[in-house]
LUMDOLUM-514255 format. One record per residue: residue in one letter; y negated, x, z negated of N, C-alpha, C, O in turn; residue number from 1. Coordinates in pm, 1 decimal. Atoms other than C-alpha are relative to their C-alpha. Example, Ala and Ser with C-alpha at 12.3 -4.5 7.8 and 13.67 -1.06 7.14 Angstrom:
! LUMDOLUM-514255
NODE,aa,n_yy,n_xx,n_zz,ca_yy,ca_xx,ca_zz,c_yy,c_xx,c_zz,o_yy,o_xx,o_zz,i
NODE,a,119.0,89.0,0.0,450.0,1230.0,-780.0,-120.0,90.0,0.0,-118.1,193.6,-66.5,1
NODE,s,119.0,-82.0,6.0,106.0,1367.0,-714.0,-109.0,-77.0,-73.0,-219.8,-26.1,-89.9,2
! end
This chain:
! LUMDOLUM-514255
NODE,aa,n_yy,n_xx,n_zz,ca_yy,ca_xx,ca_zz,c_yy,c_xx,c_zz,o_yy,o_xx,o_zz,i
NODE,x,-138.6,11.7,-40.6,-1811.4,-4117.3,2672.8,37.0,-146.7,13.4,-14.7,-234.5,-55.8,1
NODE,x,0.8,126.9,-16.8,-1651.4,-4420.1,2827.5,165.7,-48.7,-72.9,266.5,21.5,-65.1,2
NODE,x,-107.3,12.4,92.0,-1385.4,-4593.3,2606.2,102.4,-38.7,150.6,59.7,-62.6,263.6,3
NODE,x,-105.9,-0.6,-138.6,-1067.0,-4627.8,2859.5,30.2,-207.0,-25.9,63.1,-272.5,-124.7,4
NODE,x,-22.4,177.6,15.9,-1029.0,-5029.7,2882.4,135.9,-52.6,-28.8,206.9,-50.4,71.7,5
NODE,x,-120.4,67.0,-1.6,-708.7,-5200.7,2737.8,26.9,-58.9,176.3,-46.0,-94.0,269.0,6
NODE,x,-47.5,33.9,-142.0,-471.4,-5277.2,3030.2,160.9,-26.9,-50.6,230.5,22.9,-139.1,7
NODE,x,-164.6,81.8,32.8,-127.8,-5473.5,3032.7,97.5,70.9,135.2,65.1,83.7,253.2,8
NODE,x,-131.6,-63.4,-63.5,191.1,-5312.4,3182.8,131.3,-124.6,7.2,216.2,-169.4,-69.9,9
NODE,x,-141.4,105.1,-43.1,415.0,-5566.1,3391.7,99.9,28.8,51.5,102.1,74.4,165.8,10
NODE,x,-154.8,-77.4,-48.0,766.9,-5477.8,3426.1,76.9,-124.8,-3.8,109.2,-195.9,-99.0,11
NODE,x,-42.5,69.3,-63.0,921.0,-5687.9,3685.2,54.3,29.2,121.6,-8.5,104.0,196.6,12
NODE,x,-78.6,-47.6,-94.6,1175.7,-5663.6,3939.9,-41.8,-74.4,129.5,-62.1,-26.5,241.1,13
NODE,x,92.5,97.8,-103.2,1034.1,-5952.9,4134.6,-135.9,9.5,77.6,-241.1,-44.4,43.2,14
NODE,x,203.8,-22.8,3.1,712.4,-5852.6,4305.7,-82.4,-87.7,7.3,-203.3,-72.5,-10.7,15
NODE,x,110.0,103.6,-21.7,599.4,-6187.7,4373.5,-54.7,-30.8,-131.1,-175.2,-43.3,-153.1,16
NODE,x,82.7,31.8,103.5,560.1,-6262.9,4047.3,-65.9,119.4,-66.9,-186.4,109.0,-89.8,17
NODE,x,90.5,-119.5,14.1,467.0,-5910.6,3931.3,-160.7,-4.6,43.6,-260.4,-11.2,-28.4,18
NODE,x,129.1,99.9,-64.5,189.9,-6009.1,4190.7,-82.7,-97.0,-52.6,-205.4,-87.0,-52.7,19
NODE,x,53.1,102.5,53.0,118.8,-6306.7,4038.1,-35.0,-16.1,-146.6,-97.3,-113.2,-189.5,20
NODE,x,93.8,-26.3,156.3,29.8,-6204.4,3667.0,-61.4,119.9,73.4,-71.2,27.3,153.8,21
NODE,x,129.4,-107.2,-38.8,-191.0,-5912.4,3811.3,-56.3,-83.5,17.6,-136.4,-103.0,-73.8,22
NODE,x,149.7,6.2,-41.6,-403.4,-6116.0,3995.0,-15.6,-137.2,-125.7,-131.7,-177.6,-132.3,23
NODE,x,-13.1,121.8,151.1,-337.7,-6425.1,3652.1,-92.9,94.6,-78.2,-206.7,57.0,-106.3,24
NODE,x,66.8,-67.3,101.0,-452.2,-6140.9,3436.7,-154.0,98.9,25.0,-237.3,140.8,-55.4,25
NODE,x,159.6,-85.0,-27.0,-752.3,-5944.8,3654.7,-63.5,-200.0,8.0,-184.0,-210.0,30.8,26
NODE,x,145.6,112.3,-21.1,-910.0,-6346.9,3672.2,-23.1,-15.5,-146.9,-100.9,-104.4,-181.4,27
NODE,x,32.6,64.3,144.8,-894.2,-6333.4,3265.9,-46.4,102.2,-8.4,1.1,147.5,-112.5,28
NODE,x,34.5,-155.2,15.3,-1060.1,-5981.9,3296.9,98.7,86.8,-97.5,86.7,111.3,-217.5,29
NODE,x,-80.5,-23.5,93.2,-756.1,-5824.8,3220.6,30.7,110.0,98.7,20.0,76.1,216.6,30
NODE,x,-67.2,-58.5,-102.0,-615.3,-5507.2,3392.9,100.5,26.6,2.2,137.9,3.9,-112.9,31
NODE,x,-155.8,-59.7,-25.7,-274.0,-5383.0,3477.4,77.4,53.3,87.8,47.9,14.6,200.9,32
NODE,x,-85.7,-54.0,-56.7,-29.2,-5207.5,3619.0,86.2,-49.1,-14.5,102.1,-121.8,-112.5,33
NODE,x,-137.4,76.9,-12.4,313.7,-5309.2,3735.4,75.0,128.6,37.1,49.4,240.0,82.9,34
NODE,x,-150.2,-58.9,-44.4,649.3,-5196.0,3772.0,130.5,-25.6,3.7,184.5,-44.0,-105.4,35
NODE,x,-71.1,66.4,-35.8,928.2,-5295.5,3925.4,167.3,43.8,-103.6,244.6,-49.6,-82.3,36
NODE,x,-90.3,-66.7,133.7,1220.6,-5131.0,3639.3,-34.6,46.3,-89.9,-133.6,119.5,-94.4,37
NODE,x,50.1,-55.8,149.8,1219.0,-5063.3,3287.8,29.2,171.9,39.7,-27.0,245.5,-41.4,38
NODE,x,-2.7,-124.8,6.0,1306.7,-4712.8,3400.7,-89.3,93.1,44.9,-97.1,210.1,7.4,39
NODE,x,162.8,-21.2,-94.5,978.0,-4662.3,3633.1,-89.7,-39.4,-96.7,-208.5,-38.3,-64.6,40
NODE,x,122.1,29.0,74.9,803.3,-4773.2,3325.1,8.9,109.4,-96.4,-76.6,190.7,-131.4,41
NODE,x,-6.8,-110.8,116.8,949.9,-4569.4,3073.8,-13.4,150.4,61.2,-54.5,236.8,-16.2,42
NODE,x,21.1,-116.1,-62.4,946.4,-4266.7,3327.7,-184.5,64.7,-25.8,-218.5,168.6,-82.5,43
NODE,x,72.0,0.4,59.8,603.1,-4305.7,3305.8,-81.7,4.4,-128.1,-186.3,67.9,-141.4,44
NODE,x,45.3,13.9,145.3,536.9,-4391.7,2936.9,17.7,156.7,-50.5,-77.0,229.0,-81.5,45
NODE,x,-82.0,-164.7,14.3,768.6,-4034.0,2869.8,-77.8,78.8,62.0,-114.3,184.0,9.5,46
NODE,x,86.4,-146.1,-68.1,570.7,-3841.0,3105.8,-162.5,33.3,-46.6,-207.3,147.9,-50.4,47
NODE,x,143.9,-2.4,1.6,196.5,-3910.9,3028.0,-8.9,-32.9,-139.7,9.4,-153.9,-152.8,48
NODE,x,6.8,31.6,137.0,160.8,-3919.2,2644.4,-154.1,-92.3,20.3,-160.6,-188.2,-56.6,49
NODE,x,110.4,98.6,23.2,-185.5,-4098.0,2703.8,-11.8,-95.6,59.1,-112.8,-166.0,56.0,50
NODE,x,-94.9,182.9,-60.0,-4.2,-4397.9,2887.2,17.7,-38.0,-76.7,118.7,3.0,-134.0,51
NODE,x,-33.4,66.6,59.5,-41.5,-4621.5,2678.3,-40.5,-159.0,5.3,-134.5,-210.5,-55.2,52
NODE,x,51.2,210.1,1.0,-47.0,-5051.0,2762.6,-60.8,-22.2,-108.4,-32.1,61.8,-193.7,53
NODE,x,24.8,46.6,68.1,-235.1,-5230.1,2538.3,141.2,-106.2,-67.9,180.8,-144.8,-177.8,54
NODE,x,-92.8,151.1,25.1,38.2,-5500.7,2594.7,120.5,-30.9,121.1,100.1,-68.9,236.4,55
NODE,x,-93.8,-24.6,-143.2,380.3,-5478.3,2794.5,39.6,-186.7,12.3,74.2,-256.0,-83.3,56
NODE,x,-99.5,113.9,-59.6,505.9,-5815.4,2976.0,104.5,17.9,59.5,100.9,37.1,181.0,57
NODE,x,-111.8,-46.7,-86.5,829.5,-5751.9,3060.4,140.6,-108.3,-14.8,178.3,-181.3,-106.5,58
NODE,x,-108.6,88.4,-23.7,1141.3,-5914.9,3226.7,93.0,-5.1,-59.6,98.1,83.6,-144.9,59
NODE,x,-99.2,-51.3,107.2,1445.8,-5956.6,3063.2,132.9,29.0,84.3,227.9,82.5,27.4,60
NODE,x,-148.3,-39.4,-125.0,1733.5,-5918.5,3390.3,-73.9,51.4,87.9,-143.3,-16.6,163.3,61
NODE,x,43.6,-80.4,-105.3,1623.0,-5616.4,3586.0,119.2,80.0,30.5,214.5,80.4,-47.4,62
NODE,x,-68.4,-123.9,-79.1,1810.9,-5363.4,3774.7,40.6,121.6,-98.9,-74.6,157.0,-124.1,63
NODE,x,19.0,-140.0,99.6,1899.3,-5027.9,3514.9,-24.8,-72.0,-63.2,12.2,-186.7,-38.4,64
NODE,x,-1.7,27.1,102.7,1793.0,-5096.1,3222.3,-77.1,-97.0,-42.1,-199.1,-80.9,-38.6,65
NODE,x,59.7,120.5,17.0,1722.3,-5454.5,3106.6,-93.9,1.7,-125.8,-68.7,91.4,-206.2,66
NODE,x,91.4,91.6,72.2,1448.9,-5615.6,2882.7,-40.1,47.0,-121.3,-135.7,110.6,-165.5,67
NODE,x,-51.9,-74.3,151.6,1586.5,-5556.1,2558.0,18.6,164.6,-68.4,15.6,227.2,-174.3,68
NODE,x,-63.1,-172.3,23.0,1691.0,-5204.3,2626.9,-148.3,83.6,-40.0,-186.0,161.1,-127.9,69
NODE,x,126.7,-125.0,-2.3,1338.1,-5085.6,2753.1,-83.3,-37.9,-174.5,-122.9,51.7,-249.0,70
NODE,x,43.2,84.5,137.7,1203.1,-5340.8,2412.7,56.6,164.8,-159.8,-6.5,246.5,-226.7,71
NODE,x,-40.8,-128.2,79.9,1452.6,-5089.1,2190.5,-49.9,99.3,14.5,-72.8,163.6,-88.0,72
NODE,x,31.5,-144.3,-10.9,1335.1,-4792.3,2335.6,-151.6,9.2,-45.1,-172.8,116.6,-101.5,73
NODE,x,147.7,5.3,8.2,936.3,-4861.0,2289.8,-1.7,-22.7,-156.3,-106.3,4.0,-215.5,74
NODE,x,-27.7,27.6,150.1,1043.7,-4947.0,1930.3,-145.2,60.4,-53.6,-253.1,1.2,-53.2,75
NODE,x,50.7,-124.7,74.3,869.4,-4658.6,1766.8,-165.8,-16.3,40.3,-254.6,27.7,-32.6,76
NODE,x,152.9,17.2,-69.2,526.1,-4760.5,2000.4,-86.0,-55.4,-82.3,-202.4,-25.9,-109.6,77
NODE,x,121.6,75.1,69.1,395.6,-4983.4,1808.5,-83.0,-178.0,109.5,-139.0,-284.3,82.6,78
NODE,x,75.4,78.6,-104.4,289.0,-5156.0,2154.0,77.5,-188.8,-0.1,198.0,-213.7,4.5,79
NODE,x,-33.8,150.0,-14.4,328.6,-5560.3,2164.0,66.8,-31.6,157.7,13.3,-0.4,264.1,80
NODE,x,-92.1,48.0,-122.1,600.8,-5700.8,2428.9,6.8,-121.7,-7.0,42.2,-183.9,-107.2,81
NODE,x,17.4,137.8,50.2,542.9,-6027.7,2522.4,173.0,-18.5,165.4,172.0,30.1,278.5,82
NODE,x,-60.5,13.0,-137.6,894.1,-6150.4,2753.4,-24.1,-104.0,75.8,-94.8,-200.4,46.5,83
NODE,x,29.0,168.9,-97.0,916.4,-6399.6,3052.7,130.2,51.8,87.5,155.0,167.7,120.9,84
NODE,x,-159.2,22.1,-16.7,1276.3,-6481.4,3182.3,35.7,-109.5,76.6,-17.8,-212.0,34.2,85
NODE,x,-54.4,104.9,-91.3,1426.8,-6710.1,3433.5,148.4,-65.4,-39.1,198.6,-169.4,3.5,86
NODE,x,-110.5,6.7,110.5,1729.0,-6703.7,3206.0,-12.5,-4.4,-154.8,-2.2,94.8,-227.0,87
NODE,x,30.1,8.7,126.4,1662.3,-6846.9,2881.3,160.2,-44.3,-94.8,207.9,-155.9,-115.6,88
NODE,x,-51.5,16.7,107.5,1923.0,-6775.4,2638.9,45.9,-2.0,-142.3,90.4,111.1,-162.1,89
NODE,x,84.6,53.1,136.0,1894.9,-6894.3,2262.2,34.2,137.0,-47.3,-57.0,200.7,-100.0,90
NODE,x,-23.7,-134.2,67.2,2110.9,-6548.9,2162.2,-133.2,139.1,81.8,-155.4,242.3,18.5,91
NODE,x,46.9,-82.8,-85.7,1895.7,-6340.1,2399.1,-151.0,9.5,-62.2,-220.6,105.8,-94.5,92
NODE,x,185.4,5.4,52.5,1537.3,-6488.1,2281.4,84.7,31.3,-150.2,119.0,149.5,-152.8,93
NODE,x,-6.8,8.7,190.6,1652.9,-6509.1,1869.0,-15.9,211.0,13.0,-103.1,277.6,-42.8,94
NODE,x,23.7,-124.0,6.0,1723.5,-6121.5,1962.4,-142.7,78.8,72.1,-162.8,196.6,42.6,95
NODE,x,143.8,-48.7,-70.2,1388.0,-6030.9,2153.3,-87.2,-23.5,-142.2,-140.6,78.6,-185.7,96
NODE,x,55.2,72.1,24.8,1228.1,-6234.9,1918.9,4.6,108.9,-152.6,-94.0,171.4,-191.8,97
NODE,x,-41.5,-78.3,112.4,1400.6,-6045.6,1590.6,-56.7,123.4,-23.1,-95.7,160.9,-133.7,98
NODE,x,-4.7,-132.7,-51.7,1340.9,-5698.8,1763.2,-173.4,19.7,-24.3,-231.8,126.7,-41.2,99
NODE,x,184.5,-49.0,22.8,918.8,-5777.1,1720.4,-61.5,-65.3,130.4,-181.0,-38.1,142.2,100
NODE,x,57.0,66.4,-161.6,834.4,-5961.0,2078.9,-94.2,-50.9,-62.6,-79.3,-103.9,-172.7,101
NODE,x,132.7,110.9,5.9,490.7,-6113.5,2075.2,44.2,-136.9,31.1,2.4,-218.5,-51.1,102
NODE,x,-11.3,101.9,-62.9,608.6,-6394.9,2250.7,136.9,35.2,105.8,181.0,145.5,138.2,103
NODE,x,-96.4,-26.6,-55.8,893.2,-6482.4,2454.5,-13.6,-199.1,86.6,-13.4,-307.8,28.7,104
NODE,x,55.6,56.5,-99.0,814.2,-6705.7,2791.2,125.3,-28.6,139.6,179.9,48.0,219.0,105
NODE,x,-114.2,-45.5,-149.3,1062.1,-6876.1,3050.7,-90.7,8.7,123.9,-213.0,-4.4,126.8,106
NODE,x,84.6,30.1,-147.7,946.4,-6880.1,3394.1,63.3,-98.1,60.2,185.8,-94.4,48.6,107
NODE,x,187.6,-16.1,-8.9,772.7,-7057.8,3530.2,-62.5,-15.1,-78.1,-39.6,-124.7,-129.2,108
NODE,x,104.2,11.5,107.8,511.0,-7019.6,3286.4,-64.7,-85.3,-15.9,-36.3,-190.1,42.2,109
NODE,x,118.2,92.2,-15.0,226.9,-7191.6,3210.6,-95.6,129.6,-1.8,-84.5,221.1,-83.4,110
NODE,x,109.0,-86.5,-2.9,-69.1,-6981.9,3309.9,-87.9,46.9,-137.9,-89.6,147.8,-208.4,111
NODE,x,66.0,-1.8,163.1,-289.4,-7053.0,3010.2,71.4,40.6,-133.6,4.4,72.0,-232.0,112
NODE,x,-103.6,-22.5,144.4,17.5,-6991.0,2730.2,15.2,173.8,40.4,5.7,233.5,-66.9,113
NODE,x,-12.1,-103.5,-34.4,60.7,-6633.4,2896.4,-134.6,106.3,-22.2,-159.2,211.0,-82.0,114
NODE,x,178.5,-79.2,40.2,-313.9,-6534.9,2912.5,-12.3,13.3,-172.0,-34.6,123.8,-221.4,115
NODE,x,5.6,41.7,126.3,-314.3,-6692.4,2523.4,59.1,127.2,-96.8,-4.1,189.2,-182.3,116
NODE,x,-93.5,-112.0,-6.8,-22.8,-6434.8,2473.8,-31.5,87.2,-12.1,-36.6,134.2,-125.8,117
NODE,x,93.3,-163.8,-50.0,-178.8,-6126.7,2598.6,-99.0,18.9,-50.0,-105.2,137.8,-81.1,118
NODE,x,105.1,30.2,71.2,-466.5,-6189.4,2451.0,35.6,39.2,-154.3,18.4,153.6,-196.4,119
NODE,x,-68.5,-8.0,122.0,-316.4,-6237.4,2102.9,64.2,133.7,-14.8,36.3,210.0,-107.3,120
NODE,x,-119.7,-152.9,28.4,-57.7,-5928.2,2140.4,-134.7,134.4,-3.2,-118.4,242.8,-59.3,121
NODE,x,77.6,-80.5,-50.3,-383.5,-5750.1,2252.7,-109.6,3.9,-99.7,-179.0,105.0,-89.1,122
NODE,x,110.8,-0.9,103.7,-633.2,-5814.7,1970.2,105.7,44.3,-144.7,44.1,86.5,-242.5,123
NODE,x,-73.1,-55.2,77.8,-354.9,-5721.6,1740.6,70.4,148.5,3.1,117.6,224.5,-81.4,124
NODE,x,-3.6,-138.5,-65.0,-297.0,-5434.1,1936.0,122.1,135.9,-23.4,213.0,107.8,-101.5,125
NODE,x,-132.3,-123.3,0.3,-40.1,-5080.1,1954.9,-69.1,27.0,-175.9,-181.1,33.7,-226.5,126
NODE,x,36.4,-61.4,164.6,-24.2,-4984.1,1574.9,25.8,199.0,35.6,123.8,229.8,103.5,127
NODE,x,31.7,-136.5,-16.1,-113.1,-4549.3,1580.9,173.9,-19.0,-31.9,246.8,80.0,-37.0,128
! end
């Protein structure tokens, strides 16, 4: 039997950058799926009990339900959320940050601190 390979779940409203950590994270041999709302993620997560990211990157100002919200709702997962934000504000991160975030990232990133990230959230991994 083949073990199913950790894979990172990017939830981003932006596709360019959505875009641009896929192909950031398949050159660190990393895989993932994207999605453009926390509600297209959690639709998913809810439907397929064996959906499960190793490691969500997700935005924090999307469309429906922002950052924090989908962050609250995954609570119970166990799964590591690392954010990245074009809007960095100190109440916004202290609360991401409080809530259990792996990391919390403005954009533009730095490539290498993001991989570092994922990595980290990912060897520490979804607690059962």
């Amino acid at each position: 039997m083949s073990k199913v390979k950790p894979f990172v779940a990017v939830v981003d409203d932006d596709e360019s950058v959505s875009r641009a950590i896929k192909r950031l994270l398949r050159s660190a041999g990393l895989a993932s799926d994207t999605f453009k709302t926390g509600d297209e993620f959690l639709d998913m997560f809810d439907s397929i009990p064996s959906y499960r990211p190793a490691c969500i990157v997700l935005d924090i100002q999307m469309p429906g339900l922002n950052g924090l919200e989908v962050q609250r709702r995954l609570a119970d997962s166990g799964i590591p959320v690392i954010f990245i934000t074009a809007h960095d504000e100190i109440s916004v991160r202290q609360q991401a940050l409080a809530a259990g975030a792996a990391a919390y990232l403005r954009k533009p990133f730095n490539d290498e601190i993001l991989i570092k990230a994922v990595r980290a959230a990912i060897s520490t991994g979804p607690t059962p």
